[in-house]
N, C-alpha and C positions, 0 to 999 in steps of 0.2 A: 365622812371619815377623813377622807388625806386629797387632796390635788395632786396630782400625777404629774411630773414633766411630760410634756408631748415632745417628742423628738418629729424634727423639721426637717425641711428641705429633703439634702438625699441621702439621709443618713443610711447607710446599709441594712439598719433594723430595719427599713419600710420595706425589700427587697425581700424578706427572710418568709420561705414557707413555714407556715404554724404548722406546729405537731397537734392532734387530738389532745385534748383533756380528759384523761382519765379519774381523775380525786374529785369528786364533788363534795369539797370541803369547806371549813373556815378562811382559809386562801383563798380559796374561788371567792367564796362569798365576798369575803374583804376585797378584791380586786375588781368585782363587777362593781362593786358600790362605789367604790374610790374612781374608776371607770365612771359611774354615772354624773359623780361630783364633778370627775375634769370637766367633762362634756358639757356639762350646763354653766360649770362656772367659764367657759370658752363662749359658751350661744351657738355650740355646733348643735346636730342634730342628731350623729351616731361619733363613735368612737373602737376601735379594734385595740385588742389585745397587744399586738406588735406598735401600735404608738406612744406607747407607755412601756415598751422594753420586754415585754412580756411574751414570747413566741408561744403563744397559746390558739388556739381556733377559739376565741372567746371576741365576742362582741356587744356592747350596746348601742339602741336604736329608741330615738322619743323626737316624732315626730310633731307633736302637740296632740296626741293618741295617747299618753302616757308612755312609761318606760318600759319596752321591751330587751329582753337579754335574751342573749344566742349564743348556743355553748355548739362547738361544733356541726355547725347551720350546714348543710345543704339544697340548694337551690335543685328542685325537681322538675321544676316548669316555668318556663320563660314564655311570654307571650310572643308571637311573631310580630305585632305591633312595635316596632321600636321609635322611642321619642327622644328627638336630641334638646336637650336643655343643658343651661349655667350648671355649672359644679363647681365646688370647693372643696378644702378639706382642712382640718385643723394644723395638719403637718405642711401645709403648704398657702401660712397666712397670706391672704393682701393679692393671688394668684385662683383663674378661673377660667375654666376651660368650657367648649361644646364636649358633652358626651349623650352619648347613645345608650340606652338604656332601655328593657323590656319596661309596657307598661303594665302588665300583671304578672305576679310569681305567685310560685308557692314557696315555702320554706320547711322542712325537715332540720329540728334542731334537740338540742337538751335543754330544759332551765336549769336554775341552780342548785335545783335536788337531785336530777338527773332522770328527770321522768319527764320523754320523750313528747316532744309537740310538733304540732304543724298546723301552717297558717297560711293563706292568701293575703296575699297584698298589690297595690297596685301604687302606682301614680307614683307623689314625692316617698311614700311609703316604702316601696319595691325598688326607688330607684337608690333608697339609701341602706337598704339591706343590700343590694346588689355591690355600693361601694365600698362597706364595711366587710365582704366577703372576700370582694378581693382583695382588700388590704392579709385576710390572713392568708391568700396563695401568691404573698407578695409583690402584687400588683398593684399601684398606684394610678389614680386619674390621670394623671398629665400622661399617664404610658400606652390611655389608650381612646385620650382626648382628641378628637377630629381637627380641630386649632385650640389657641390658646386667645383668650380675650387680651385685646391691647387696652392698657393703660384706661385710656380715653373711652372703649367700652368699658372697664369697670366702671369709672366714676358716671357713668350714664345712668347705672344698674342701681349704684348706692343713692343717687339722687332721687332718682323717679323710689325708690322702695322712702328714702324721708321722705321725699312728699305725700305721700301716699297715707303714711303716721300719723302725719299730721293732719 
């Protein structure tokens, strides 16, 4: 449908708790799809409602699983295992952090009809429902990133991933 600006850096919007969705309408509809378009046309992997302007509890996630949407997600179970890996995030191109992340969830959420789901997920799967979550209780990776990768660690990361490609 449409490409969404992504609002960057520290725009205030990343900061803002989402409100519930309550309309599961042609708005939604049109906002998850336009959502899924940003996201792919970026090469992210999820995208939240609040990076696109939208103060909604609304998220997508496609982790090369296919496209999941999350309307009002609650996370119910967190693994006690926690994994620190690389993170990024659309609103904060070219910048990558260590975070801590459960490696198995479950998720409580609505799709875009409003008939109620829930899922397990694990690994890169759980660790980006986990960041798409917090983006809608306005929390951002860098706000609860262990360090921040220098420079010279990114381009380590981008190198070894071409070579790799190739």
């Amino acid at each position: 449908m449409a490409i969404r600006e992504v609002f960057k850096f520290e725009d205030p919007q990343l900061h803002r708790k989402c409100h519930d969705v309550t309309n599961f309408d042609d708005r939604l509809a049109n906002l998850l799809t336009d959502m899924a378009d940003t996201m792919y046309e970026q090469n992210g992997v999820g995208l939240a409602a609040p990076q696109v302007g939208i103060i909604r509890r609304a998220c997508v996630v496609d982790v090369g699983e296919g496209l999941y949407e999350f309307i009002n997600p609650v996370i119910t179970y967190k693994s006690e295992d926690l994994i620190e890996e690389d993170e990024g995030c659309l609103s904060f191109p070219g910048e990558w952090g260590k975070v801590k992340r459960p490696q198995k969830i479950k998720v409580e959420f609505f799709d875009r009809f409003g008939k109620k789901q829930e899922l397990e997920a694990e690994d890169l799967f759980a660790r980006a429902i986990c960041h798409e979550t917090d983006h809608l209780n306005g929390t951002v990776f860098k706000d609860i990133a262990t360090r921040m990768l220098t420079q010279e660690e990114i381009d380590e990361k981008f190198s070894d991933e071409i070579e790799e490609e190739n």
